[in-house]
C-alpha positions as CSV (number, residue, x, y, z in Angstrom):
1,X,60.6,-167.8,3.1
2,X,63.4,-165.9,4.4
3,X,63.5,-163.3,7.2
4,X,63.2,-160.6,5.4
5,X,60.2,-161.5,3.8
6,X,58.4,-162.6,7.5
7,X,59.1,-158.7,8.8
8,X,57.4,-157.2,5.5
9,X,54.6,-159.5,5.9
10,X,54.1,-158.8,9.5
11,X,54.5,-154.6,9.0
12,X,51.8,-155.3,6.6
13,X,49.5,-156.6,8.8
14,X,50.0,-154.7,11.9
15,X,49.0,-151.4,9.4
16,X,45.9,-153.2,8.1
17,X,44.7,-153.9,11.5
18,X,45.5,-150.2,12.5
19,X,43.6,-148.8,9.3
20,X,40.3,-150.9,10.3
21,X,40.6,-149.8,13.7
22,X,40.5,-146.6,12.4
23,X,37.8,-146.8,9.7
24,X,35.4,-149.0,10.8
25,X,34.2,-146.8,14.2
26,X,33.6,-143.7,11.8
27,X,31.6,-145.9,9.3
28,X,29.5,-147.1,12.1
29,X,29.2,-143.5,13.6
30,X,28.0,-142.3,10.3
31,X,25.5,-145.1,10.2
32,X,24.3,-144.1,13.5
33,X,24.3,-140.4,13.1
34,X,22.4,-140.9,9.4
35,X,19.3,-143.0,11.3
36,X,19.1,-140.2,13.9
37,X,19.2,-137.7,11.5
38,X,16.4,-139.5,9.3
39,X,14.5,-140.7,13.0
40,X,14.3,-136.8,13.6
41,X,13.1,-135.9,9.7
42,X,10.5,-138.7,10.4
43,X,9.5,-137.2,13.4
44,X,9.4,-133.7,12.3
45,X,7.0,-134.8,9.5
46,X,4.5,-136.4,11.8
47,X,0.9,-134.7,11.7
48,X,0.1,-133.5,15.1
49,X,-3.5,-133.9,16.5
50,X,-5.1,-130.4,17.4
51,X,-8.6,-128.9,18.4
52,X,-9.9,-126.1,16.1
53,X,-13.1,-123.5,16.4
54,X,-14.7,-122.0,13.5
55,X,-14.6,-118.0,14.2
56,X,-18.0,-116.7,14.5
57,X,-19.5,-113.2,15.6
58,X,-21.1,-113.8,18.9
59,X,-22.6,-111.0,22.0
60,X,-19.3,-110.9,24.9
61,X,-19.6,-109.5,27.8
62,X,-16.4,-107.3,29.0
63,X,-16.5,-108.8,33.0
64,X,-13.6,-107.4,35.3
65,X,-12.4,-109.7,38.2
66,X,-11.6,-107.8,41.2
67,X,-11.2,-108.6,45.2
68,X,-13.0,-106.8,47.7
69,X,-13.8,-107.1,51.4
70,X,-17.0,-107.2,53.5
71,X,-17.6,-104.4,55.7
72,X,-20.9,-103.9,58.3
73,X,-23.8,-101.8,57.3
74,X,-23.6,-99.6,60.6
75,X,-20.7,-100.2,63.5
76,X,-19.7,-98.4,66.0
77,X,-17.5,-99.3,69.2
78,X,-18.9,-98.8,72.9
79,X,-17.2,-96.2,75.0
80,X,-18.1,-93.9,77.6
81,X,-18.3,-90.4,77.1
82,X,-17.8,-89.8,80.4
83,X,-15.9,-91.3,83.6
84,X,-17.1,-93.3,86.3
85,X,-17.8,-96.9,87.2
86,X,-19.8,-99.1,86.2
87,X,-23.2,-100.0,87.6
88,X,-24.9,-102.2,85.4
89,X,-24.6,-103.9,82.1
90,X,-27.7,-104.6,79.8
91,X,-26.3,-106.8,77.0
92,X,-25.3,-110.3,76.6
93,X,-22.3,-110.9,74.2
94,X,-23.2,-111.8,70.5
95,X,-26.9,-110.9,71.5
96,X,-29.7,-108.4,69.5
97,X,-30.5,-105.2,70.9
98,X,-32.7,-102.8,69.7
99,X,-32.0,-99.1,68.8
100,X,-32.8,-96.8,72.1
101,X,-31.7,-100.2,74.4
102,X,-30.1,-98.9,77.3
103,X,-26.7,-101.4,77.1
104,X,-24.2,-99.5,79.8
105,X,-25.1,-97.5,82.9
106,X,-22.4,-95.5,84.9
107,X,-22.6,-94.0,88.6
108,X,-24.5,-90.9,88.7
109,X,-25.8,-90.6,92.2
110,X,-24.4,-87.0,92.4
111,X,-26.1,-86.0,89.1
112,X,-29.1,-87.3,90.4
113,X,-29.0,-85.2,93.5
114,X,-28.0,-82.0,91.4
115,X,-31.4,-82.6,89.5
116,X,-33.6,-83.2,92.3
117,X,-32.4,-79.6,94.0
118,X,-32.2,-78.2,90.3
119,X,-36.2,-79.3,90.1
120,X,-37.3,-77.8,93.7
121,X,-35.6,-74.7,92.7
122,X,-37.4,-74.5,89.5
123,X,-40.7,-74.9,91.0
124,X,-40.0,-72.0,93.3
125,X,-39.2,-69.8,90.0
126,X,-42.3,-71.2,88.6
127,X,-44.5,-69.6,91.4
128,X,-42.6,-66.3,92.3
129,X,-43.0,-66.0,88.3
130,X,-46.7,-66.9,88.3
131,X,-46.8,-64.3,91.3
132,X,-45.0,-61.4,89.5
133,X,-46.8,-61.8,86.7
134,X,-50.1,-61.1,88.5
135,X,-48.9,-58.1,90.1
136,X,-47.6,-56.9,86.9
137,X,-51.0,-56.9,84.9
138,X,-52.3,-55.0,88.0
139,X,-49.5,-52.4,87.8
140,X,-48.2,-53.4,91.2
141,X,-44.4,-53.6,89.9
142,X,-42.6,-53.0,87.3
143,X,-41.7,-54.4,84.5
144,X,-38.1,-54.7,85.0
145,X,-39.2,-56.4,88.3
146,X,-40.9,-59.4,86.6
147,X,-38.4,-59.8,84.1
148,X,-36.1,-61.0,86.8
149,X,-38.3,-63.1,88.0
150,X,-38.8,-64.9,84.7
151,X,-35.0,-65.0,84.5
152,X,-34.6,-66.9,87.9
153,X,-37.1,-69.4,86.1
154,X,-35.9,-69.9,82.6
155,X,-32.2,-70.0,84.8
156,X,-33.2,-73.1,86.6
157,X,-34.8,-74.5,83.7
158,X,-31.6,-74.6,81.6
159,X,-30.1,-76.1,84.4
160,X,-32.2,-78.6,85.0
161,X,-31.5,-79.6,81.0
162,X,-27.6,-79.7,81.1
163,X,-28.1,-82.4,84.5
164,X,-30.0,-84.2,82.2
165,X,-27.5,-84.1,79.5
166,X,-24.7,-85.0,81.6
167,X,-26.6,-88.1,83.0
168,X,-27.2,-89.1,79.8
169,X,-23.8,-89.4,78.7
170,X,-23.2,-92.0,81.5
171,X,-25.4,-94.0,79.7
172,X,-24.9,-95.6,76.6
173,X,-27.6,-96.2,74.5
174,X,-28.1,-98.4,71.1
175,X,-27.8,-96.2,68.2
176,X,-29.1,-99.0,65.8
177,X,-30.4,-102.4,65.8
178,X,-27.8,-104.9,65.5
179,X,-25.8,-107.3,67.2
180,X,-23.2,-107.1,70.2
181,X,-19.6,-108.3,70.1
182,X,-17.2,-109.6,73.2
183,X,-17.3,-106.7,76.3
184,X,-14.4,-105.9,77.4
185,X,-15.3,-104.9,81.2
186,X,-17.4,-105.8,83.7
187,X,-19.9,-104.0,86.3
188,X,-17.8,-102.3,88.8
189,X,-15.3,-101.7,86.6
190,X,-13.6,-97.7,86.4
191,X,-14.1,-96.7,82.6
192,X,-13.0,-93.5,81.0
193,X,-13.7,-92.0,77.7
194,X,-10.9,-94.0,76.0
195,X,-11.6,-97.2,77.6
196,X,-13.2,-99.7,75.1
197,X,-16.3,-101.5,76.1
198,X,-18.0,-103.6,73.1
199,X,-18.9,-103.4,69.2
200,X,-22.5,-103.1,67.8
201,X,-22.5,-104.0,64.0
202,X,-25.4,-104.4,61.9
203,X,-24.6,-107.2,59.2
204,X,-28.0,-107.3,57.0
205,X,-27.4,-106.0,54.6
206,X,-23.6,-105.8,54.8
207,X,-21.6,-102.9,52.1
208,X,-18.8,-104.8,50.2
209,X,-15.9,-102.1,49.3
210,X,-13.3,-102.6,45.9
211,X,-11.9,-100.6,43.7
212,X,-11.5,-100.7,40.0
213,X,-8.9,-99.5,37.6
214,X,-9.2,-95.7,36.6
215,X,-9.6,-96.7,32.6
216,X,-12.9,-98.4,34.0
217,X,-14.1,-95.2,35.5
218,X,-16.8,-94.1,33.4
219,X,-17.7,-97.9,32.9
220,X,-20.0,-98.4,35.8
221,X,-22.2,-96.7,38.1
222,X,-24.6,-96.3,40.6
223,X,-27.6,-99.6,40.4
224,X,-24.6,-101.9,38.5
225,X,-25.1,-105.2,39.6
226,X,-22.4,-107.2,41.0
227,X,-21.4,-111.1,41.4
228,X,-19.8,-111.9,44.5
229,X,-18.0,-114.9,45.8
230,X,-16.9,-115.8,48.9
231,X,-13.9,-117.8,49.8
232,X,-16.4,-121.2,50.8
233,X,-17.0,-120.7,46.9
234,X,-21.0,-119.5,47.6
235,X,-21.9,-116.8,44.8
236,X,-24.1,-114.2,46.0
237,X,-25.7,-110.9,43.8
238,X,-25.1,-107.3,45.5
239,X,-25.3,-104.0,43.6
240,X,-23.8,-100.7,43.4
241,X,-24.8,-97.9,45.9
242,X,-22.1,-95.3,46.2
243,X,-19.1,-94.6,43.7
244,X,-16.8,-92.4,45.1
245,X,-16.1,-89.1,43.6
246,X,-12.4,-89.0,42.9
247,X,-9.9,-91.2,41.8
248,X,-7.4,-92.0,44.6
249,X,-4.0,-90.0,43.5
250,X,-1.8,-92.8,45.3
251,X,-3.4,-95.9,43.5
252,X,-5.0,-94.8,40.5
253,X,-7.7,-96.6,41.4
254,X,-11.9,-95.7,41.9
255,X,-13.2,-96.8,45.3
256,X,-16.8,-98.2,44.5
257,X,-19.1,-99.6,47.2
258,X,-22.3,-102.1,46.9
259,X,-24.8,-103.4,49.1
260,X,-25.6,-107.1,49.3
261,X,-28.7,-108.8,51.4
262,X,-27.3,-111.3,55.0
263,X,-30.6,-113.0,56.3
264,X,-28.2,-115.7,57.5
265,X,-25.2,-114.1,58.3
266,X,-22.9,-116.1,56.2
267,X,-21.0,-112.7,55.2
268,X,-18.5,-111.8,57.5
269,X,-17.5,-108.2,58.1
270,X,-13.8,-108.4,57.4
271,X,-14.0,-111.4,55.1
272,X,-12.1,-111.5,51.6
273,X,-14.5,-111.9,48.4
274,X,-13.8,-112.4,44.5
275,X,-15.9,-109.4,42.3
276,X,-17.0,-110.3,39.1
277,X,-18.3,-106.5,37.8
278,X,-20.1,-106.8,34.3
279,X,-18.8,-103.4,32.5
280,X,-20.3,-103.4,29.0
281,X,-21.8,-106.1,26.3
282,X,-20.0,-106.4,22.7
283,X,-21.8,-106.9,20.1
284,X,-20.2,-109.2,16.9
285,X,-17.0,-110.1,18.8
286,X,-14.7,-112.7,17.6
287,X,-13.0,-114.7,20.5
288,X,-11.2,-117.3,21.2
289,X,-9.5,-119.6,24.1
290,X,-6.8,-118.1,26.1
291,X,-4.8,-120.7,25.1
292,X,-5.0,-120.3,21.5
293,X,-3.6,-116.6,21.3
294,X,0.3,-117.0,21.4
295,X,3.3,-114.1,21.8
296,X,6.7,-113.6,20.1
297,X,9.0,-110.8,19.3
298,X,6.5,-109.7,16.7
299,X,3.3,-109.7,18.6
300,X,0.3,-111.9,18.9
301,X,-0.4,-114.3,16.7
302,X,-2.7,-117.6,16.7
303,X,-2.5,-120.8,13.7
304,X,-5.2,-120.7,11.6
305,X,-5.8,-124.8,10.0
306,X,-5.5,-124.1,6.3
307,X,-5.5,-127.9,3.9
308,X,-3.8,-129.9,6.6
309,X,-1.1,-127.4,7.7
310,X,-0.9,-124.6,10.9
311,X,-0.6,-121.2,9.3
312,X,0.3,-118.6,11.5
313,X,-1.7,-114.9,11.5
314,X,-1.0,-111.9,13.7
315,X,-3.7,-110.8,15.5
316,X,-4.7,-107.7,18.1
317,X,-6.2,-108.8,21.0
318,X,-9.1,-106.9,22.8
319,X,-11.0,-107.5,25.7
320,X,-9.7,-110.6,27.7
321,X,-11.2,-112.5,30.3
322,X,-10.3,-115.4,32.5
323,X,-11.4,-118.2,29.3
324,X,-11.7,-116.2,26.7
325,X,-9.9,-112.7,24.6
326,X,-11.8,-110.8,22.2
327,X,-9.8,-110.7,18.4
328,X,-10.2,-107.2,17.0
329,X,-8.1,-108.1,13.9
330,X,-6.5,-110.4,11.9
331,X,-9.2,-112.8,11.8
332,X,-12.4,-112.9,9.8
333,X,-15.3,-115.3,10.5
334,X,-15.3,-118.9,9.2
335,X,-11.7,-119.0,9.5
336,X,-10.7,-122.1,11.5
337,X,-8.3,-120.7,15.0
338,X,-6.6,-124.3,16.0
339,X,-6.6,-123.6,19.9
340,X,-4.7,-126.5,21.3
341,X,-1.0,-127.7,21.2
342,X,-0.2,-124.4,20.1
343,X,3.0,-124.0,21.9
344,X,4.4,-127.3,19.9
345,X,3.2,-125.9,16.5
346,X,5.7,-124.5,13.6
347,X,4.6,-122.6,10.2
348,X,3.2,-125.1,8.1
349,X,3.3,-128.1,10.4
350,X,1.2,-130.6,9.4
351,X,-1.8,-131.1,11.7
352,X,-4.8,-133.0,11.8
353,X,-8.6,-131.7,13.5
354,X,-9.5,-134.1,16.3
355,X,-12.4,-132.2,17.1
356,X,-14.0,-128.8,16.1
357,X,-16.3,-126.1,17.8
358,X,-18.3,-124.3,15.8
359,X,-18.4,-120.9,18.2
């Protein structure tokens, strides 16, 4: 074999080597890409497992969850309506008192003073009066005579009642029965009008204040009962009182307030609550899960289970509340609303019932 012959021999083999370097990677990718392919038509065939509920015509109450807070049935803070110091204080902190308990007493040794002249000097008007008066029905004076003297007496009495009125206001008095908070001062202490002394609340019952959307307006009124809970989780039953007249311009809103019993004190003025307000019953609604209603660019829609497969069917929602949203239309009872592994469903997907509610 000559040269020439080696060198063809050689070119040949060094392109055959090149062309299956070449080809056989792309036949391999093509296998590879062809099992994925069928691995994802396999798995896109797969049945998925799903929940369903037969639609049926039930009673549903519309409830609307609210917040609201607690406040007390009466409070009122402690101050002086007058100045002076303090001479004695009547109340223990977080104590009862009774209404007409006198709880705060200012200095009024001057008042006191004023009263005891105002009274001698009204029992000397009493008896030039009584004096007058006899001379009068005897025609010994005149008339214009006695009416002075009854002047001087009626004078002195008014007196008498603004001392007493003055010493009162350096007292302070419960207005109500209730409980006392912290004092802020102590006997001896210089208080004015604007200095605070302590809180009286009465916290059984206690009011619990919310407000409801303006579309529920003429939905409730007054004798509603109310479900309250607090934030230990305890439910507790009040019921409407007081709706307020107007709806509030800034909000939009309806200010409502209820009344709710507190033997044991466990609501606390101030305290958050969650409001569950029953607004009306409907009668014949088809519902379904929450989860089962689904949204996309052309509205609602849930997957009915129709021979195996998820069929999808618009809908208009209702009522909705925190389980459950009322259907209006689009589905008819006996038709069978899959309500789980919605979001992984397509149209016609092949499904199959793991369990079914009849609702």
């Amino acid at each position: 074999m000559n040269s020439k012959s080696v060198k063809n021999i050689s070119i040949a083999g060094f392109v055959i080597v090149v062309l299956g370097l070449l080809i056989v990677p792309r036949f391999c990718s093509k296998k590879e890409v062809g099992a994925e392919g069928a691995g994802v038509r396999r798995e896109g065939g797969a049945v998925i497992a799903v929940n369903v509920q037969i639609a049926k015509p039930s009673s549903f109450e519309n409830t609307l969850q609210i917040s609201g807070s607690v406040i007390s049935n009466e409070e009122v803070e402690l101050r002086m309506e007058t100045s002076g110091k303090i001479i004695a204080i009547n109340f223990k902190e977080g104590g009862k008192v009774n209404k007409g308990d006198l709880l705060v007493k200012v200095n009024d040794a001057d008042l006191q003073a004023q009263l005891q002249k105002a009274e001698i000097r009204k029992k000397l008007a009493e008896d030039k009066e009584y004096r007058q008066k006899t001379l009068l029905e005897k025609k010994g004076i005149s008339q214009e005579t006695y009416d002075v003297a009854l002047n001087d007496l009626n004078s002195a009495k008014a007196d008498i009642e603004n001392l007493k009125a003055l010493i009162a206001k350096t007292e302070i008095r419960a207005p109500f029965n209730g409980t006392i908070g912290l004092r802020y001062v102590s006997e001896g202490s210089y208080v004015s009008s604007s200095t605070r002394i302590a809180t009286l609340q009465n916290i059984n019952p206690v009011k619990i204040n919310f407000s409801i959307p303006q579309r529920y307006a003429t939905e409730v009124s007054v004798g509603n009962p109310i479900s309250i809970k607090s934030s230990s989780g305890k439910t507790y039953q009040a019921k409407i009182y007081a709706i307020e007249p107007k709806i509030d311009p800034a909000t939009r809103a309806l200010q409502v307030r209820a009344i709710c019993p507190n033997e044991r004190g466990e609501l606390i003025p101030g305290s958050y609550l969650g409001i569950t307000l029953a607004l009306n019953d409907v009668k014949n609604a088809i519902t379904i899960p929450t989860q089962a209603l689904a949204l996309d660019i052309s509205g609602e829609r849930v997957f009915l289970y129709k021979n195996g497969s998820a069929v999808p069917q618009k809908v208009e929602s209702g009522i909705r509340t925190e389980d459950e949203v009322q259907i209006v239309s689009g589905i008819a009872p006996g038709d069978t609303i899959i309500t789980t592994g919605v979001m992984q469903l397509r149209p016609r997907a092949k499904v199959r019932i793991m369990n079914a509610e009849n609702k």
